[in-house]
C-alpha positions as a Python dict, from the first residue, in 0.01 Angstrom:
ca = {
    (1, 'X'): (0, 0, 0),
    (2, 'X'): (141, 356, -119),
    (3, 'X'): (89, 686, 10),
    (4, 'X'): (-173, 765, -276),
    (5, 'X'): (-392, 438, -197),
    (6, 'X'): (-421, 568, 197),
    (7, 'X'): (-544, 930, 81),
    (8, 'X'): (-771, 765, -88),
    (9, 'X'): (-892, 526, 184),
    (10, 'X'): (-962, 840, 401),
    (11, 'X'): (-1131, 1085, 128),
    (12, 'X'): (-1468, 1232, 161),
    (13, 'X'): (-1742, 1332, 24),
    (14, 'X'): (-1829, 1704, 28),
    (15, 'X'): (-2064, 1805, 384),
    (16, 'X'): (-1865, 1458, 570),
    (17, 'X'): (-1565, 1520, 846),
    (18, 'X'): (-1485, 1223, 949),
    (19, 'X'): (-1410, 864, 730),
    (20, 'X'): (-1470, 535, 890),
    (21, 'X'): (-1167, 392, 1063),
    (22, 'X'): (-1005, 57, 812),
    (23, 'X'): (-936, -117, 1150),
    (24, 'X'): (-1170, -167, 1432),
    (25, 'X'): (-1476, 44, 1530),
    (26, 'X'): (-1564, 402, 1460),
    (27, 'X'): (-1410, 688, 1251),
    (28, 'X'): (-1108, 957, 1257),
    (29, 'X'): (-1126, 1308, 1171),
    (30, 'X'): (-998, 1378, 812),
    (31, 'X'): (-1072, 1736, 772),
    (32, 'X'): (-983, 2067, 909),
    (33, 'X'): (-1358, 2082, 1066),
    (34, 'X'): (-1316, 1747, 1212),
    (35, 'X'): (-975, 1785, 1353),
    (36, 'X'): (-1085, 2163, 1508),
    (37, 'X'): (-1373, 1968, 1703),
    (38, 'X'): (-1120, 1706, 1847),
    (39, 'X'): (-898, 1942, 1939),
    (40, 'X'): (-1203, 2114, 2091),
    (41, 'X'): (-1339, 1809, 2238),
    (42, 'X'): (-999, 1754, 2457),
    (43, 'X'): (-1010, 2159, 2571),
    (44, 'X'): (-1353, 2133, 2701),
    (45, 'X'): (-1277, 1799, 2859),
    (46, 'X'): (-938, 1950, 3014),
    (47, 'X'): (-1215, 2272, 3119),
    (48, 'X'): (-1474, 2036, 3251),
    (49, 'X'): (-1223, 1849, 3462),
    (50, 'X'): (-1056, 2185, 3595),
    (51, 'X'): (-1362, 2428, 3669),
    (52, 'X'): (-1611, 2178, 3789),
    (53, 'X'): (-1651, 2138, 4141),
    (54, 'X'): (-1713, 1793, 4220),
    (55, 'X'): (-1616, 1416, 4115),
    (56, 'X'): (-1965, 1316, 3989),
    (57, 'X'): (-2023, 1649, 3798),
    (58, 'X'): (-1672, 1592, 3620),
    (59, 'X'): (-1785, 1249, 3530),
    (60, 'X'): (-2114, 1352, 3370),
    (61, 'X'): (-1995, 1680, 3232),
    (62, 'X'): (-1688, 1469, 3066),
    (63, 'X'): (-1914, 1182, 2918),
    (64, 'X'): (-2178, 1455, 2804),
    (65, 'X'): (-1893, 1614, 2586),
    (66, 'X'): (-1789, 1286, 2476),
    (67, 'X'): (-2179, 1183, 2387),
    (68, 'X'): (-2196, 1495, 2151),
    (69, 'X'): (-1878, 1455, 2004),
    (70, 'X'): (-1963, 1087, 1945),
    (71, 'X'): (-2346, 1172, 1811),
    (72, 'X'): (-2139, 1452, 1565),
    (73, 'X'): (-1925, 1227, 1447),
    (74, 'X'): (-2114, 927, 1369),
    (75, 'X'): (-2348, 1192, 1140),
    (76, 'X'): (-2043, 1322, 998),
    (77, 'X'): (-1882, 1014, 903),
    (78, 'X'): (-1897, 939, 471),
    (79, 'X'): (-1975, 568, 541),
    (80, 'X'): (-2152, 390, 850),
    (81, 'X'): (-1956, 306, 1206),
    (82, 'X'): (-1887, -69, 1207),
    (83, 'X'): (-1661, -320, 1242),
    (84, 'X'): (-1389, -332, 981),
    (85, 'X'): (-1101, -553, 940),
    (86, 'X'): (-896, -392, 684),
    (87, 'X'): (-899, -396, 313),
    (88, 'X'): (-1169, -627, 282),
    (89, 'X'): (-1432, -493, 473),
    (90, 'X'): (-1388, -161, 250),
}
């Protein structure tokens, strides 16, 4: 596999952010919008765990941020979330 064969494993169509991952479960950012709401996703987590008061707040304000950035994602992703095992489960 070449250089030119993985771009083209991880382009997009136009409107998606994300492309479904070639190994395992789930998807990875593969444009600027996509990779500005990860890096967003671990600021408001590093926020969340500073500024709130309490253990059980952190917890539930962490996995809320998590939930949204997991409900984003899965409608952002050019192709469905599911288990792949490489080249042959294109």
């Amino acid at each position: 596999m070449n250089l030119q064969d993985i771009r083209d494993a991880y382009r997009v169509r136009d409107g998606y952010w994300f492309a479904p991952k070639r190994f395992g479960y789930g998807a990875m950012p593969v444009t600027w919008q996509a990779w500005a709401m990860t890096l967003g996703l671990a600021g408001a987590i590093l926020l969340a765990v500073r500024l709130l008061p309490s253990v059980p707040e952190k917890i539930i304000g962490v996995l809320a941020l998590i939930g949204a950035m997991i409900a984003v994602s899965i409608a952002k992703t050019d192709g469905e979330w599911r288990w792949r095992s490489g080249e042959r489960d294109r």
